[in-house]
N, C-alpha and C positions, 0 to 999 in steps of 0.2 A: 262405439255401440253401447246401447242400453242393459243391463241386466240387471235382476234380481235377485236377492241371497232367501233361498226357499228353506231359512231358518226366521230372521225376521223381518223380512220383508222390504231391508233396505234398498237402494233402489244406486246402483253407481253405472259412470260413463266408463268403459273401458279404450285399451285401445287396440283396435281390432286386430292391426297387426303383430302384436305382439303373443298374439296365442297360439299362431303359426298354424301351419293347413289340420294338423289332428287335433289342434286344442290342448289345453290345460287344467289345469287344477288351480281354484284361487280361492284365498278364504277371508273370510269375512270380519274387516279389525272391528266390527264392534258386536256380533257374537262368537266371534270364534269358529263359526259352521264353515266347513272344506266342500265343495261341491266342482265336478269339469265342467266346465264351458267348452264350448267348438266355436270356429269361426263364425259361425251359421248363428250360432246364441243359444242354442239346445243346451239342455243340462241335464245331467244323469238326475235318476230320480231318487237315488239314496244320497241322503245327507249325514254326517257327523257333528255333536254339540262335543266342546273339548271345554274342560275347563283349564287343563294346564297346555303350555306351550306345543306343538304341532312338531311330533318328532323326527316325521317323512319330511324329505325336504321341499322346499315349494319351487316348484320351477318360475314361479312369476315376482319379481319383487311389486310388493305390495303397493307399496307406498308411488312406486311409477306407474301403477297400473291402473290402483283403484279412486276413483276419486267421486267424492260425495257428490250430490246436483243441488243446484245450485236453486236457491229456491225461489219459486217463480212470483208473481206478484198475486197471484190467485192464491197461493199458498201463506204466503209471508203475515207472518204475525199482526194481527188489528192495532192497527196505534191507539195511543191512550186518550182515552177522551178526555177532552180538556177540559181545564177546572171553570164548572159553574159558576155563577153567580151566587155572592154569599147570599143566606137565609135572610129573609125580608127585616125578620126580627131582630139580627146580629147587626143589619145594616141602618137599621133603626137607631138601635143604639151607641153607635161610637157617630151616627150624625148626632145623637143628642149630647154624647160628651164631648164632641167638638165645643158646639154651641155652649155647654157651660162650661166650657175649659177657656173660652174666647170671652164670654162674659165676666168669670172671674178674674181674669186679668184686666179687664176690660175697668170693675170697678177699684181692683187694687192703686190702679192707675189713677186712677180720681182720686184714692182718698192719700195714695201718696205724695202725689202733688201738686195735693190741694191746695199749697202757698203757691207756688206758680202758675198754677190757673186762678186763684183770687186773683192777684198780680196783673194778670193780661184782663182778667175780666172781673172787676172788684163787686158788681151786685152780685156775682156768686157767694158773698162771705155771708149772706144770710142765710141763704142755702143751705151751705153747712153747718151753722151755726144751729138751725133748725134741727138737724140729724144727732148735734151733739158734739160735734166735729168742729169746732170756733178756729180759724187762721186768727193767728198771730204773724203779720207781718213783721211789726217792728221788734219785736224780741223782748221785751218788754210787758212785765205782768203789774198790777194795781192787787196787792195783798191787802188783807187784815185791818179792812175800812172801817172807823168806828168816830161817834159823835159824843159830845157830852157839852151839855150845856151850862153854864153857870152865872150869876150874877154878880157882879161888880158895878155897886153903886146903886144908881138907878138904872145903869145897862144890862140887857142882858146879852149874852155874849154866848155863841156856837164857835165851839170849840172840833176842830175836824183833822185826823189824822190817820194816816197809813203808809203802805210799803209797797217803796221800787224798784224791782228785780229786775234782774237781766240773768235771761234765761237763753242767752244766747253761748256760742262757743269761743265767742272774740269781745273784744270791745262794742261798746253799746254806746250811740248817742242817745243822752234824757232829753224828749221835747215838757215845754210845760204843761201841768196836769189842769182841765179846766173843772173846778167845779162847779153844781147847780142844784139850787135848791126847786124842789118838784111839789105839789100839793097831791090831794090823794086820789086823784083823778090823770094825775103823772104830768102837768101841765109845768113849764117852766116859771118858777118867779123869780130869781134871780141866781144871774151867774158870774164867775169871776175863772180869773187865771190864777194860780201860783206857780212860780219857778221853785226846781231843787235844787237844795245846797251842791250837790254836784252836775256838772254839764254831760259827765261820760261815767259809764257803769262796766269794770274789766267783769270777764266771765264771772257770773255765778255771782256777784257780787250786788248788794240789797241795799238801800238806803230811806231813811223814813223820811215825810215830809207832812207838815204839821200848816194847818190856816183857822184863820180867827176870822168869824164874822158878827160884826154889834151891832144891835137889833136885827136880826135874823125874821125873813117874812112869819106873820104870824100862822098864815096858812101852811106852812112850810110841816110836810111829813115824811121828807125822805131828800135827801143826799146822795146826789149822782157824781161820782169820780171819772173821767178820761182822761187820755192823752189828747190834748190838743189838734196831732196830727194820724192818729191811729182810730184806728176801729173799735179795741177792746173800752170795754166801760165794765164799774165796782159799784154798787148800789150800797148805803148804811142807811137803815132808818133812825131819826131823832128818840 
């Protein structure tokens, strides 16, 4: 059976037979209020508030008698409303930091490597080279190009020298260096090959290489340096 504690209002199932034909006395574990109960569910209309322990003895044990209800799905606590939808503007922006977190790897990846994509696709070297970014495939640098002219006899004679490094972390094959004389319009008037005194250049290691040319174009205003088989070129003016 149903009863109520007419101190606060709790609300437990008892069990009817255990109050027996004239009823009992039961009290209430969560304010302490003593009230009879009868079979029937009447209860006396005087109540007791206790604050310390219940001295008379209780004829009912509690704990087998009273038991809380259980609670019903109309009563039962609202579930929690589930999480929205982040704010327009927070969602905004970690899509925009995606995007630049994808693009700057995106360009790290290009400019680191840049020698492997020359490599597979070599009119890309101007490309870079454009940005400032020059691939050196062969490892191999053209230093400290410089001209000097002089006369011997009635020849006269260009005189042309510089330096070849290897800026590599191993052994370096030297291809040979071609030079070419340009006018000021940058147009070719004559060109030549020289080989360096060494064929192989160990890490880090530089070697100069020197060429003579007698009667040198007269239009001639500038001295182009490459590699033969390389990309990089050294400009010296006369």
């Amino acid at each position: 059976m149903l009863i109520d504690c007419p101190g606060c209002a709790k609300s437990y199932h008892i069990i009817k037979a255990a109050l027996g034909p004239s009823g009992r006395r039961v009290a209430c574990p969560r304010c302490d209020t003593i009230w009879f109960v009868t079979a029937e569910g009447s209860a006396s209309c005087a109540e007791t508030r206790i604050a310390a322990p219940i001295s008379a003895p209780i004829e009912i044990s509690l704990p087998d008698m009273l038991r809380p209800l259980k609670k019903s799905a109309s009563l039962a606590s609202p579930a929690q409303p589930a999480a929205g939808p982040w704010p327009s503007g927070l969602s905004s922006f970690l899509r925009d930091l995606c995007a630049g977190t994808a693009l700057l790897a995106f360009g790290m990846a290009i400019i680191g490597f840049r020698a492997e994509i020359v490599r597979l696709w070599p009119p890309s070297s101007s490309g870079y080279t454009a940005l400032g970014l020059p691939v050196n495939l062969s490892g191999l640098e053209l230093r400290n190009l410089h001209t000097a002219s002089t006369q011997e006899g009635p020849e006269s004679v260009l005189g042309i020298e510089g330096e070849i490094a290897n800026v590599r972390s191993g052994e370096t094959e030297v291809p040979p260096v071609e030079l070419a004389i340009r006018d000021q319009d940058g147009h070719v008037l004559y060109s030549w090959t020289v080989m360096s005194q060494k064929h192989r250049l160990a890490a880090g290691e530089s070697i100069l290489f020197r060429a003579r040319l007698a009667e040198p174009p007269a239009g001639g205003r500038e001295v182009l340096a490459r590699f033969a088989t390389a990309e990089l070129e050294t400009v010296a003016w006369r």
